[in-house]
Backbone bond lengths (Angstrom), bond angles and torsions (degrees), N, CA, C in turn:
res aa  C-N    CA-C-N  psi(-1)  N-CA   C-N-CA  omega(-1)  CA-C   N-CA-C  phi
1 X - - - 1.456 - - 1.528 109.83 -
2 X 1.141 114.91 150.46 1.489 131.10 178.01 1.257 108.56 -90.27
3 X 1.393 101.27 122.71 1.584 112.69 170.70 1.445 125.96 -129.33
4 X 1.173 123.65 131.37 1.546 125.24 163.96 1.100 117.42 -128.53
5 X 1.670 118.40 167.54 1.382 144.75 -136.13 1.768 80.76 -114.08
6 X 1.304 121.70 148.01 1.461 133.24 177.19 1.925 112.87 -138.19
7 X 0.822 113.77 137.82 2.234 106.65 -163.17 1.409 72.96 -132.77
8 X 1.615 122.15 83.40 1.892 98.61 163.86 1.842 97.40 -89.48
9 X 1.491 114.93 129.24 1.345 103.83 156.44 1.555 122.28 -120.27
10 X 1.649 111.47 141.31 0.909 143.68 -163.58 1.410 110.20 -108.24
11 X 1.745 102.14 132.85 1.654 108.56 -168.62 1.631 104.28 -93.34
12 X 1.015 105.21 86.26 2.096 138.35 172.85 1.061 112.96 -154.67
13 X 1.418 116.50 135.54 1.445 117.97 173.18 1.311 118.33 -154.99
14 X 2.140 97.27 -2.79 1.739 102.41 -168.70 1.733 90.77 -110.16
15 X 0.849 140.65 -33.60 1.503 136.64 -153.85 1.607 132.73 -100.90
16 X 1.721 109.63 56.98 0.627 136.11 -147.70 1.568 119.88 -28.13
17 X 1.649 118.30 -48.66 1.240 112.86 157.22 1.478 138.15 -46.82
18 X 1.488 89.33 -32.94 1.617 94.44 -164.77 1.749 100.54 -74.46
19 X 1.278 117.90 -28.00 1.419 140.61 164.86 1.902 100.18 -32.63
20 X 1.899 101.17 -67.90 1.069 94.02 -174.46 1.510 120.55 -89.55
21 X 1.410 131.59 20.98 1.262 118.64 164.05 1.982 101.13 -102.68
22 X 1.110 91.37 -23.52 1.617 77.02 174.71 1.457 116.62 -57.22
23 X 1.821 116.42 -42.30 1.146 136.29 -162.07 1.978 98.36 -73.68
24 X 0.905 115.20 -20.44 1.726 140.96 160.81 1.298 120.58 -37.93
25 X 1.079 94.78 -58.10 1.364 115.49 -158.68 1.498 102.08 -71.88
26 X 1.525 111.03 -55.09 1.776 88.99 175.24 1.729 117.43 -70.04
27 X 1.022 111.27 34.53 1.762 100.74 -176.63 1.518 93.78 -93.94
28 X 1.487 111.83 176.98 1.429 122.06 173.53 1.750 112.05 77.36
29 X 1.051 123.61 14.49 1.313 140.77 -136.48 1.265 111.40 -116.92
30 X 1.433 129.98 -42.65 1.291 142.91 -150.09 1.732 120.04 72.29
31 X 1.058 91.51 -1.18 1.598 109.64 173.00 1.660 125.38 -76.18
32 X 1.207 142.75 143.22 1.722 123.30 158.35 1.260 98.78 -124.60
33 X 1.774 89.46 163.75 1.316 124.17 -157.61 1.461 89.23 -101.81
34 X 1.440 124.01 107.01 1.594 127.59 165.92 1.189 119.72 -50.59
35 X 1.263 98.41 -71.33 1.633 129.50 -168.70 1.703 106.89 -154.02
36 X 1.830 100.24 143.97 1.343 103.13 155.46 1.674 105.31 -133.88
37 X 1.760 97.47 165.28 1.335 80.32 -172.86 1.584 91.98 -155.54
38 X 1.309 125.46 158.12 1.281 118.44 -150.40 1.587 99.53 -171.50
39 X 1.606 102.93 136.78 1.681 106.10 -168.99 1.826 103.74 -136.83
40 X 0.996 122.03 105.58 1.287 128.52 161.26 1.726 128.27 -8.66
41 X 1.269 75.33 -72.24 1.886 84.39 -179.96 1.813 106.75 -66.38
42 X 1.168 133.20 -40.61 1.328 144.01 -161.13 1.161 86.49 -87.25
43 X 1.311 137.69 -36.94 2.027 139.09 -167.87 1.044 102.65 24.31
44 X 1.504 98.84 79.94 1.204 124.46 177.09 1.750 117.72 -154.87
45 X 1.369 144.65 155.20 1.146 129.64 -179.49 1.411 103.97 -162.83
46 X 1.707 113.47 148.76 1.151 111.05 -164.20 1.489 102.97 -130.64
47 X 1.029 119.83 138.93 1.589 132.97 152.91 1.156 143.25 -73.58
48 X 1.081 111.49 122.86 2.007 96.05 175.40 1.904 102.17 -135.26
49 X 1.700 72.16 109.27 1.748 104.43 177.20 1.397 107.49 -77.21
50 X 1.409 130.95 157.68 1.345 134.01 150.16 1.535 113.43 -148.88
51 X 1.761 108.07 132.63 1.552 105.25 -170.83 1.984 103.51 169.08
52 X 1.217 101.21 154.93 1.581 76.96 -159.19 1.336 85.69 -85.00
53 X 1.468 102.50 -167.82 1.736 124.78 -134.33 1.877 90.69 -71.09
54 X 0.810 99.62 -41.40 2.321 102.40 -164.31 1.533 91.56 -45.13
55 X 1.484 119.47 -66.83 1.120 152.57 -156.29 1.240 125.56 -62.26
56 X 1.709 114.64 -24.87 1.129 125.55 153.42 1.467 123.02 -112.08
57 X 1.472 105.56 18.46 1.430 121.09 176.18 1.663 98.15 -81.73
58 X 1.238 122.80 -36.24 1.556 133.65 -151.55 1.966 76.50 -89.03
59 X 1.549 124.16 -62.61 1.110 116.36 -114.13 1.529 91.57 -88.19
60 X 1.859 108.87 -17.29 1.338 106.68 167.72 1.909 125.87 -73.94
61 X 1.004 110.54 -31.45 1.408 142.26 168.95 1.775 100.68 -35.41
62 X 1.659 98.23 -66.51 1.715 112.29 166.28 1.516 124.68 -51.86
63 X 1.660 103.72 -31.03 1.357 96.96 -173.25 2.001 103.30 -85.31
64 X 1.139 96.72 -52.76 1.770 89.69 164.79 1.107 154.76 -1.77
65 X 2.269 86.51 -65.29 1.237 108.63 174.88 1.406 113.49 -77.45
66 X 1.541 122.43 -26.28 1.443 128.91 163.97 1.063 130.15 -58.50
67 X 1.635 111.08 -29.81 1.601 128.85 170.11 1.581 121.61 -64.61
68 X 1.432 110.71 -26.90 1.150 122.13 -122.41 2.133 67.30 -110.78
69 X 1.505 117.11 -43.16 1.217 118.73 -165.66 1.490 123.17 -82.84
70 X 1.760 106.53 -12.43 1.617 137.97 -159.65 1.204 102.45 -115.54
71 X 1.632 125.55 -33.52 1.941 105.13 -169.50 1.639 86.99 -120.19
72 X 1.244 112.00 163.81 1.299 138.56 156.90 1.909 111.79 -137.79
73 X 1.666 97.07 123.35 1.508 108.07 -169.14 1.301 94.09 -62.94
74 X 1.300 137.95 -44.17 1.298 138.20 -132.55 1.583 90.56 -72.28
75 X 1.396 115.31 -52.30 1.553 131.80 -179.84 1.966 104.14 -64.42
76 X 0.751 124.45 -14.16 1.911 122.26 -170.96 1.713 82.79 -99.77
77 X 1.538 59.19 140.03 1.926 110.98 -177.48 1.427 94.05 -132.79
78 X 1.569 110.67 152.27 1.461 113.54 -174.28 0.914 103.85 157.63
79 X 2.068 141.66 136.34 1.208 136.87 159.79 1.398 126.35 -91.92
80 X 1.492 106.78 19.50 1.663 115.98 157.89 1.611 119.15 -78.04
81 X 1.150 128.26 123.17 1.689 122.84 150.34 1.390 121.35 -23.24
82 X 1.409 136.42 132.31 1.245 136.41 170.24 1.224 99.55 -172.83
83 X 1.399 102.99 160.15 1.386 127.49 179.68 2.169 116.30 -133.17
84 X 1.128 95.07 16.96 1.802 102.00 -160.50 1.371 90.59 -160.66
85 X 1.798 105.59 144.88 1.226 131.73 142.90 1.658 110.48 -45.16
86 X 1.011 116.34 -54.42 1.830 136.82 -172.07 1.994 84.70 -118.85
87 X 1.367 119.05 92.01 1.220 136.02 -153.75 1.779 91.69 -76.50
88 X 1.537 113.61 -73.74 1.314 143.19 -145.33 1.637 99.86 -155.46
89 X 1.823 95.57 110.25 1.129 112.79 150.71 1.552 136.24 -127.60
90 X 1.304 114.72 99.76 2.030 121.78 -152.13 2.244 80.34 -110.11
91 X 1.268 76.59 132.49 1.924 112.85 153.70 1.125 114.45 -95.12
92 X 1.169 108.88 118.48 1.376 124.86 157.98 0.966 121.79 -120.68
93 X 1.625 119.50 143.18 1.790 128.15 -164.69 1.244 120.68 -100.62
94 X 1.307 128.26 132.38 1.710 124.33 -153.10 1.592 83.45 -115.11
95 X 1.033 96.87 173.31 1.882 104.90 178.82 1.337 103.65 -46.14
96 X 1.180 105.00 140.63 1.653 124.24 157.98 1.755 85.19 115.59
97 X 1.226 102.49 -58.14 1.577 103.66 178.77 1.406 131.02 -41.55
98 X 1.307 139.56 157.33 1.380 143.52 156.34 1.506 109.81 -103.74
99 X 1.078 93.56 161.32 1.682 95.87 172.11 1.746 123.36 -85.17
100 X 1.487 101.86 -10.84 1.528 111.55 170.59 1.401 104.68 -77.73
101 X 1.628 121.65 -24.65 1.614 105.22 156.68 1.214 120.63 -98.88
102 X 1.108 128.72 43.62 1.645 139.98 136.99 1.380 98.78 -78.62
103 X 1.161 105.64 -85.48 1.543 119.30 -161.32 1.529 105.66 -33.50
104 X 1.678 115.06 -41.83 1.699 102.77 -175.30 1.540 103.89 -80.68
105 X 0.918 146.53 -40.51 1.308 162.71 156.14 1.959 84.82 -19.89
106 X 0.912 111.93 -97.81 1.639 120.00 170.85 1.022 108.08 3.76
107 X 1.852 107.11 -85.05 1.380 116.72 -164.07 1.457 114.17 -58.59
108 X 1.245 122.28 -27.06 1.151 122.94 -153.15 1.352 107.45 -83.01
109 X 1.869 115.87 -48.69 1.385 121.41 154.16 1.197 109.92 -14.32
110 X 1.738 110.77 -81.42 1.387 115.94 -150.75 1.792 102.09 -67.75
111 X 1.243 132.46 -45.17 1.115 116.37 173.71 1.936 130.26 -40.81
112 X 1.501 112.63 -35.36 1.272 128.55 154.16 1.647 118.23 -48.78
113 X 1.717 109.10 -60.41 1.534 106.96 -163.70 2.030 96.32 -73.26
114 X 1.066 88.69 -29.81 1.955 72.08 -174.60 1.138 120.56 -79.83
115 X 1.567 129.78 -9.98 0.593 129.80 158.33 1.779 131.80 -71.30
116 X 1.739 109.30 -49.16 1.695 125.60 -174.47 1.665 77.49 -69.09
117 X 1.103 135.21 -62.08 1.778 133.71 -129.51 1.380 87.29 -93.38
118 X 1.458 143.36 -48.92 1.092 116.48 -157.01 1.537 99.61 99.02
119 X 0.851 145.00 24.73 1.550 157.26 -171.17 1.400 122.76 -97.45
120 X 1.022 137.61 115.09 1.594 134.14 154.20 1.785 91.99 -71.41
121 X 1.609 78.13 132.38 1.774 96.60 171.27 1.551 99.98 -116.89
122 X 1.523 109.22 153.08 1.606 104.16 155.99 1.692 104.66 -140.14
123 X 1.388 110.43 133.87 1.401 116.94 -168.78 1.685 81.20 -99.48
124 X 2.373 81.27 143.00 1.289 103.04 167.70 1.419 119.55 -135.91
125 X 1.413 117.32 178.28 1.244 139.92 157.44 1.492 90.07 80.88
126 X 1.485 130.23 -98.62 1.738 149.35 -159.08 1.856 111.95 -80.98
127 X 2.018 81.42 -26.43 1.297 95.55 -150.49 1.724 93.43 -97.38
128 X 1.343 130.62 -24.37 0.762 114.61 162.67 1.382 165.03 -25.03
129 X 1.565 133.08 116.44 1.526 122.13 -163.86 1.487 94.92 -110.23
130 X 1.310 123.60 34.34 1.654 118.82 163.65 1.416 112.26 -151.76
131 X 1.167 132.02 121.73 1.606 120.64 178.99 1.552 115.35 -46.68
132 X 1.183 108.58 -34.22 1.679 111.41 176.84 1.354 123.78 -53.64
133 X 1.450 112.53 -30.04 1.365 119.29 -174.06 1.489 118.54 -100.58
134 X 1.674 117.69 0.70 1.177 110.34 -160.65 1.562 104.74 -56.85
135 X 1.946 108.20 -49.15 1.182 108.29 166.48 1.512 148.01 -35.15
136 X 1.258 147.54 104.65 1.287 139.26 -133.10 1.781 89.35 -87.32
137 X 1.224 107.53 -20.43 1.575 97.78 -170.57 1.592 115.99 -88.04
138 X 1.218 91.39 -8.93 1.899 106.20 168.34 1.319 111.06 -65.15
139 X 1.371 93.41 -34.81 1.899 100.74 -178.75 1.532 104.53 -63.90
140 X 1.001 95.91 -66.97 1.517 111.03 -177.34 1.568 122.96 -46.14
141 X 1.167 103.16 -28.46 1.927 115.11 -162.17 1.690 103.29 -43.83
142 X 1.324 99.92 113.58 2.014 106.36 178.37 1.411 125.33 75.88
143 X 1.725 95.29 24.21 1.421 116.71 -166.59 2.068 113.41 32.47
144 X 1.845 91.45 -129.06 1.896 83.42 -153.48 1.584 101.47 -80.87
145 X 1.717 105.55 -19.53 1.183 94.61 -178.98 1.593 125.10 -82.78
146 X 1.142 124.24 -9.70 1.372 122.78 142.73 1.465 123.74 -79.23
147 X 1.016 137.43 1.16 1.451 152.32 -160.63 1.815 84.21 -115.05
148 X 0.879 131.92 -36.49 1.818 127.07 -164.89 1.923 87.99 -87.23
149 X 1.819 107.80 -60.38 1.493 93.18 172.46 1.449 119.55 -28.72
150 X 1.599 104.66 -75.56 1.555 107.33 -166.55 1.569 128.83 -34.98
151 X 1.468 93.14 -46.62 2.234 116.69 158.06 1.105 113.62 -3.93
152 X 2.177 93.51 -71.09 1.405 113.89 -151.92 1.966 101.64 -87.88
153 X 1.348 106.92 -15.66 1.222 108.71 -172.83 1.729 108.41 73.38
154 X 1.268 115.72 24.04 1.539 126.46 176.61 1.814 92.99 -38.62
155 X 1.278 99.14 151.11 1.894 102.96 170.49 1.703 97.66 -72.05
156 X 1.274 88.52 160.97 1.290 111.62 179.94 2.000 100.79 80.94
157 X 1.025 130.78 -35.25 1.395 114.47 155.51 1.252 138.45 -114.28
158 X 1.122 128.43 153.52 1.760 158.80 -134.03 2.053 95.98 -59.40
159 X 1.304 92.55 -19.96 1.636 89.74 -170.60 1.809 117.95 51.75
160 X 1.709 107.34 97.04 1.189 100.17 167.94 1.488 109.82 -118.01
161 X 1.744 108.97 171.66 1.557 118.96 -177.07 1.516 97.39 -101.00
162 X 1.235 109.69 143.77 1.632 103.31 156.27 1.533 120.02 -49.53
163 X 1.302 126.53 160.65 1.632 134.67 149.79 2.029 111.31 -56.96
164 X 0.983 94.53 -25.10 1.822 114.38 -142.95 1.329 110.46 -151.20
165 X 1.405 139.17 108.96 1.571 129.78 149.90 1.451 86.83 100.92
166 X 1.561 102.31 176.88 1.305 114.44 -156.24 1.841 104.07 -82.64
167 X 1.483 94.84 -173.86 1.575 88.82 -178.55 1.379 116.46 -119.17
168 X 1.202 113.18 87.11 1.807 134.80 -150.65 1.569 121.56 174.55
169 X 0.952 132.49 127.17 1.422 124.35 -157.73 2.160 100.27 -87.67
170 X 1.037 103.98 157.47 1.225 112.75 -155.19 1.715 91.75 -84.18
171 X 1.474 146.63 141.38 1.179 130.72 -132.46 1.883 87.38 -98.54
172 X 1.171 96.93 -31.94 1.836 96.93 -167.86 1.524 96.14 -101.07
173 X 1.598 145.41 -24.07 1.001 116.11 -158.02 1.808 107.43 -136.57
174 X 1.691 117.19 9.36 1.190 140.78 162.30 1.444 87.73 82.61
175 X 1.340 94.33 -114.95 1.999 107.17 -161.47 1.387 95.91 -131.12
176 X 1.361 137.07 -167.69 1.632 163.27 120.22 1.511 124.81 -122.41
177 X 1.587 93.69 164.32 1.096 108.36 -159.16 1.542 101.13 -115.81
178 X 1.376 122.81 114.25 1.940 110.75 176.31 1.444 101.35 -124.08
179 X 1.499 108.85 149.95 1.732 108.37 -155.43 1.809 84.57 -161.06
180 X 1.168 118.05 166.20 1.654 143.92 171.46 1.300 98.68 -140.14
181 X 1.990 109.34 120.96 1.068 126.24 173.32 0.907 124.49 -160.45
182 X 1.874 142.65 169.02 1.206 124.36 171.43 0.968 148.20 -73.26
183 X 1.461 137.10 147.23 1.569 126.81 -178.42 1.697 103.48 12.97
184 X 1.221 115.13 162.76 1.502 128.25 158.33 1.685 108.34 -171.18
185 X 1.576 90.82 112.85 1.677 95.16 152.72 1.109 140.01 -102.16
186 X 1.367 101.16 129.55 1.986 109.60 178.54 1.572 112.49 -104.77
187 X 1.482 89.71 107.58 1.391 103.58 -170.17 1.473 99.70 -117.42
188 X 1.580 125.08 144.48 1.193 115.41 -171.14 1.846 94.14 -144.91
189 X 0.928 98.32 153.77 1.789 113.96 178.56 1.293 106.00 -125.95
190 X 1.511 93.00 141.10 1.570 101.73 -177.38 1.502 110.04 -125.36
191 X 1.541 112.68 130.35 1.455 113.01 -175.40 1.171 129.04 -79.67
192 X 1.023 123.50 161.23 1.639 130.31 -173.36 1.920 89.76 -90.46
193 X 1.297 120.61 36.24 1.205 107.36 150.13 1.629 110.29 -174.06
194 X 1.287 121.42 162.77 1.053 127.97 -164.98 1.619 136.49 -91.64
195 X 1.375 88.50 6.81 1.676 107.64 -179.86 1.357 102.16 -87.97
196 X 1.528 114.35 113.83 1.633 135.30 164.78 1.326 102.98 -44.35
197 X 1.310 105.90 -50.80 1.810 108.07 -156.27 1.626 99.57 -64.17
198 X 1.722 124.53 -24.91 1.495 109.02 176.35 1.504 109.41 -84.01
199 X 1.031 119.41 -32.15 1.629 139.65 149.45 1.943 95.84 -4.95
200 X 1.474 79.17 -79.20 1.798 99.55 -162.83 1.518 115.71 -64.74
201 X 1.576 111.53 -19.75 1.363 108.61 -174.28 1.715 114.77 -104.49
202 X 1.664 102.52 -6.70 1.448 104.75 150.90 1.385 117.71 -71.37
203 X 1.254 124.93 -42.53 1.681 130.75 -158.39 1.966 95.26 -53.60
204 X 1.785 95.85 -64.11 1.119 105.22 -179.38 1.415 123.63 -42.49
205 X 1.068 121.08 -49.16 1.678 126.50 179.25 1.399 100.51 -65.21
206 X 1.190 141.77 -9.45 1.634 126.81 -163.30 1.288 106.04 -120.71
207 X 1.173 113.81 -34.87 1.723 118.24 178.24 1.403 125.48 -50.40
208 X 0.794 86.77 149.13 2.111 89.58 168.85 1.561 121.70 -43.74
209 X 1.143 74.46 -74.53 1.959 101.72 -176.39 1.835 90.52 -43.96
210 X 0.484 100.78 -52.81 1.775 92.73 -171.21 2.003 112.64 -97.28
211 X 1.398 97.53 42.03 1.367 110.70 -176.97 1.547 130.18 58.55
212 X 1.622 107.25 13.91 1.644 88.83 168.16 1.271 132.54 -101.78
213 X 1.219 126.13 -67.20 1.439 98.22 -159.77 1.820 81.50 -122.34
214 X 1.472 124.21 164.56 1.299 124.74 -166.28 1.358 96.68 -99.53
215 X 1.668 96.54 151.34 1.520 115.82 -179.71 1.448 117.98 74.68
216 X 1.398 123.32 12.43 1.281 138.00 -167.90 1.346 121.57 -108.37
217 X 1.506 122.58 116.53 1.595 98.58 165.76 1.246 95.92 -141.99
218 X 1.419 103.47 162.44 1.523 131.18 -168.45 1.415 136.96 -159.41
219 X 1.047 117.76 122.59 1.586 126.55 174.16 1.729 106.37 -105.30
220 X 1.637 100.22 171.77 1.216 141.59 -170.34 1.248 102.91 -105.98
221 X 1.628 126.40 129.06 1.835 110.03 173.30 1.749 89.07 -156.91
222 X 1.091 110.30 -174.93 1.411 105.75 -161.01 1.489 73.73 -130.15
223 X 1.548 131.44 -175.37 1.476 141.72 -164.60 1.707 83.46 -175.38
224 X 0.949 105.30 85.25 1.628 124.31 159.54 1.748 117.05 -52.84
225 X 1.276 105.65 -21.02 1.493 94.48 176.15 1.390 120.91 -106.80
226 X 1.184 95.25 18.42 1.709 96.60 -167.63 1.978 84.83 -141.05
227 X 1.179 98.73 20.44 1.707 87.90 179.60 1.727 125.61 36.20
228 X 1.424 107.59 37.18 1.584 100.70 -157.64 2.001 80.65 -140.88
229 X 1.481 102.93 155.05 1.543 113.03 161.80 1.405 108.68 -93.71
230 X 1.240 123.17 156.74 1.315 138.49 173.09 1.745 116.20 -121.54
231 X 1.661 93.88 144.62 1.563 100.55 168.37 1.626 117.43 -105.68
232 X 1.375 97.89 91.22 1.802 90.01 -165.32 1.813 104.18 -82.23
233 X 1.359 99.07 149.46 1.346 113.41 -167.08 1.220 135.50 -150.64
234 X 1.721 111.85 109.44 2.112 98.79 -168.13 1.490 90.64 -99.10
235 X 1.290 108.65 139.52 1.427 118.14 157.78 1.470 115.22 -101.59
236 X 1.148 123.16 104.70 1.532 140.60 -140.53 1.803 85.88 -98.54
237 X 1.101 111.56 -19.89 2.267 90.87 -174.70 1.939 81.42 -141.46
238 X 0.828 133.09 103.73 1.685 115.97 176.03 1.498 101.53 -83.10
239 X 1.290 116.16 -8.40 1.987 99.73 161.38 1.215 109.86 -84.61
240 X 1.951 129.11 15.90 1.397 99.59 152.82 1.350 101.27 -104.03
241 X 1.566 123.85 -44.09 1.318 131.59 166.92 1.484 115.61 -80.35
242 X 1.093 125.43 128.27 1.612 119.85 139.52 1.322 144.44 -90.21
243 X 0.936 151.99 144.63 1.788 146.40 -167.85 1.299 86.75 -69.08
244 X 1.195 151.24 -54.45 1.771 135.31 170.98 2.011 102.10 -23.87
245 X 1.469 82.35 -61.79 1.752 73.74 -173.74 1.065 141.54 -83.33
246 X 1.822 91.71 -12.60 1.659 112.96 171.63 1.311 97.91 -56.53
247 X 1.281 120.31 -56.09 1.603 128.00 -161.03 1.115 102.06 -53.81
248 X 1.181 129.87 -47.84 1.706 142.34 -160.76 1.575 107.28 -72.06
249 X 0.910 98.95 -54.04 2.153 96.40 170.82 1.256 91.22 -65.18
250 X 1.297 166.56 -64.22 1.438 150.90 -125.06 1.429 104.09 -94.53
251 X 1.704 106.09 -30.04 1.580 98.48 -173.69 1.826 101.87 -90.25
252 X 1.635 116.69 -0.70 1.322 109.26 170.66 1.544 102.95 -57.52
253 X 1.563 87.26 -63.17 1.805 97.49 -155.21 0.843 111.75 -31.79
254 X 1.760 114.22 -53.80 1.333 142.18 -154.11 1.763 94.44 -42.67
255 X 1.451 100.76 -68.90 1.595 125.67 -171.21 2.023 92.62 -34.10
256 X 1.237 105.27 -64.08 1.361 102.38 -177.68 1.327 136.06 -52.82
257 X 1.534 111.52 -31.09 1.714 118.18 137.83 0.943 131.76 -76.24
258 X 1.311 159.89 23.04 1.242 136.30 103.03 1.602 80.65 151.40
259 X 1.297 126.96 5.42 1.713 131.65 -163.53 1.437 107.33 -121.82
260 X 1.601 119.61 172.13 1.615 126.94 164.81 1.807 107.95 -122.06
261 X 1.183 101.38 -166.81 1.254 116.22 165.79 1.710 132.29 -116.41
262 X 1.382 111.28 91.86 1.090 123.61 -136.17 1.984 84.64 -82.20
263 X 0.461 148.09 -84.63 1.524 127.53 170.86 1.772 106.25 -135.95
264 X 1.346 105.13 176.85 1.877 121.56 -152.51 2.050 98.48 -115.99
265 X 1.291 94.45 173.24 1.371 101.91 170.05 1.150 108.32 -151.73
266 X 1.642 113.30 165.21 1.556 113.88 -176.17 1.423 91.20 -134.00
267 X 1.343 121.10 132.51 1.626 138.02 -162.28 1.815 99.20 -111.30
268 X 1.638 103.46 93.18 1.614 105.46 177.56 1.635 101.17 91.82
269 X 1.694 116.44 -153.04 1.193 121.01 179.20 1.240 118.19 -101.09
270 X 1.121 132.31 156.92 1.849 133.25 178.01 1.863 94.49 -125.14
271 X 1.496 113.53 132.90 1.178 143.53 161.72 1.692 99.10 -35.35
272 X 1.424 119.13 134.35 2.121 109.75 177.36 1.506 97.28 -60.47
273 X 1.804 113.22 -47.28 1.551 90.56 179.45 1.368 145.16 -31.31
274 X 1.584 125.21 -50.33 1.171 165.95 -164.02 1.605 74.82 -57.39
275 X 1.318 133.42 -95.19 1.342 161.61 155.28 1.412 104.41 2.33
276 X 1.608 126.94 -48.36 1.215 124.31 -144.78 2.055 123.52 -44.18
277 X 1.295 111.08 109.00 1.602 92.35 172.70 2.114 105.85 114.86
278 X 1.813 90.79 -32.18 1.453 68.79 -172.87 2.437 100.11 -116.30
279 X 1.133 81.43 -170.56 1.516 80.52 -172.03 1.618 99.74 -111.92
280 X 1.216 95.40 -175.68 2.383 104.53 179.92 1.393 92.63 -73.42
281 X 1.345 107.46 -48.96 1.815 109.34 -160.84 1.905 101.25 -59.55
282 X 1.679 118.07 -31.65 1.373 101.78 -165.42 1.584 93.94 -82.02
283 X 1.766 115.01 -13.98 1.466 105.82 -162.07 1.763 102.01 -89.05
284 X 1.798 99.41 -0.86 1.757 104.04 176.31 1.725 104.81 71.10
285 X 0.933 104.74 21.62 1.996 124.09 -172.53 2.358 78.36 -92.23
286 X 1.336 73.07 127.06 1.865 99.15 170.35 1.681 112.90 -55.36
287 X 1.527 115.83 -49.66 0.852 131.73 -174.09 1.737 117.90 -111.52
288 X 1.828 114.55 -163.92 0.997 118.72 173.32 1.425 119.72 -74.86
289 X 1.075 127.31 132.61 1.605 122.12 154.40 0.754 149.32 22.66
290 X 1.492 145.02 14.70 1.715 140.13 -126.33 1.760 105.73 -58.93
291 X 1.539 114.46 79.29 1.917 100.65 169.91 1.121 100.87 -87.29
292 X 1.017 108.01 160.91 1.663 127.80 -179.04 1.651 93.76 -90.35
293 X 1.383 130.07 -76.94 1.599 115.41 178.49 1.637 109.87 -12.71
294 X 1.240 98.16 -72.13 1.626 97.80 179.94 1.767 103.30 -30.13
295 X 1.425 120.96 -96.50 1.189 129.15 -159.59 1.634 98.10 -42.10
296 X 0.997 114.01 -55.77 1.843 95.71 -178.13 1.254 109.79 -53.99
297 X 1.415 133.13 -13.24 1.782 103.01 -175.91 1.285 101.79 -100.68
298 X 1.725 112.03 -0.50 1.841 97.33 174.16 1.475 102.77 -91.78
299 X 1.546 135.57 -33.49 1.303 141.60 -175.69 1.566 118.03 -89.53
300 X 1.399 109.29 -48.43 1.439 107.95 173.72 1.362 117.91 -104.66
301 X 1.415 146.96 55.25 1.638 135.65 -172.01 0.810 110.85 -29.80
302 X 1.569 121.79 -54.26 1.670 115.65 -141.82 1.689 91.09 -87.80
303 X 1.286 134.83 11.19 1.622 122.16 -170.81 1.836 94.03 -100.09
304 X 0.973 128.43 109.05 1.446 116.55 -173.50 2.030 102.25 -111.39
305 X 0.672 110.10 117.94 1.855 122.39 -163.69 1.917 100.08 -94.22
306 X 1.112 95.81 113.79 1.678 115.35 163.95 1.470 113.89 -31.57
């Protein structure tokens, strides 16, 4: 049987129930629940589904419609990027899989949610039907309220159509984004101090887009409940980057502002590769490891990953 890995994240991160009926909603499914993981200040929370494509076609479908009845954007607060109640949902293909069944898996979702929900969808990264959009942050650029311009095709912007669903942002739950792609780690460091603005001027120096290290992107956000700034960070290929090295440029900068890196996080599961060689304690991670191999051989046996 064909199986893939599913990361839907959802813009909640304070309401603890509502956390767990969303997390609900995909049960009954034939699907499992890997990991969830969920951060206050970012109010935001992520899933990691596994189940082949039918099976998490239904179980995402459920979470939607739960999303769709539980968040209102207008009311979310949060220093994560988003554009959706049900923000970002990317397939990824575990052994046995191809990545051409991500991508249909993808399309096929989004053809369903824009249609039942009333949704503008925009497919990314694999899943993409425009080079412009492969980027997830293209989607995103000036969040919903430039994302509602683009809709209307107001002058002065580019005017885009959805992939999926109508062309108007959904009034309580904006738009989403569904894409097939590889692994991705979101690894984030947190500083031993509370100024955003050094936050923001590490992100910049380390990222891609602004020449640092490849396959990397990163923002600056402050985490109000922990009185501390953060370097949030997806490492989109970790065989060009690794969180060893992610960490290692961040704790330069850091050094150069006058700060350290008071310990890291890992957002969902990371591949052992990704990992290979170093430990939590060198990655300054609180806890154990989160691999995904691991969790599949206690939840899924029979899924055995290349």
């Amino acid at each position: 049987m064909t199986y893939l890995e599913c990361v839907p994240n959802f813009s909640e991160g304070r309401r603890g129930r509502v956390i767990d009926r969303l997390a609900a909603a995909t049960e009954g499914h034939g699907v499992q629940l890997l990991d969830l993981s969920t951060d206050p200040d970012h109010n935001r929370t992520v899933l990691t589904l596994v189940g082949p494509p039918a099976a998490l076609h239904q179980a995402l479908l459920c979470l939607y419609d739960r999303a769709l009845a539980e968040i209102d954007l207008k009311e979310h607060r949060g220093v994560h990027p988003r554009i959706g109640a049900v923000d970002v949902v990317p397939f990824v293909p575990l052994a046995g899989a191809s990545m051409a069944t991500a991508v249909q898996a993808a399309r096929q979702l989004g053809q369903a949610v824009g249609q039942r929900f009333h949704l503008p969808v925009f497919y990314y990264q694999e899943a993409a039907l425009r080079v412009e959009r492969r980027n997830l942050a293209a989607v995103r650029r000036g969040g919903l309220t430039e994302l509602a311009r683009r809709l209307a095709g107001e002058q002065g912007s580019e005017g885009w159509h959805p992939d999926a669903g109508p062309p108007r942002l959904h009034p309580r739950a904006g738009a989403t984004a569904i894409g097939a792609r590889f692994f991705l780690v979101a690894f984030n460091a947190v500083l031993a101090t509370s100024e955003v603005v050094t936050a923001r001027r590490i992100a910049r120096h380390i990222r891609q887009s602004n020449g640092g290290l490849p396959a990397l992107k990163a923002i600056g956000v402050e985490l109000a409940g922990r009185r501390r700034a953060q370097v949030s960070m997806n490492l989109v290929d970790y065989r060009r980057t690794s969180p060893r090295q992610a960490l290692a440029a961040v704790q330069h900068q850091a050094k150069k502002h006058g700060t350290t890196v008071s310990e890291t996080e890992i957002v969902g599961l990371v591949p052992r590769a990704a990992v290979a060689g170093v430990s939590a304690s060198e990655l300054l991670l609180p806890g154990e490891l989160p691999v995904l191999e691991d969790r599949l051989a206690r939840l899924v046996p029979e899924l055995a990953i290349s």
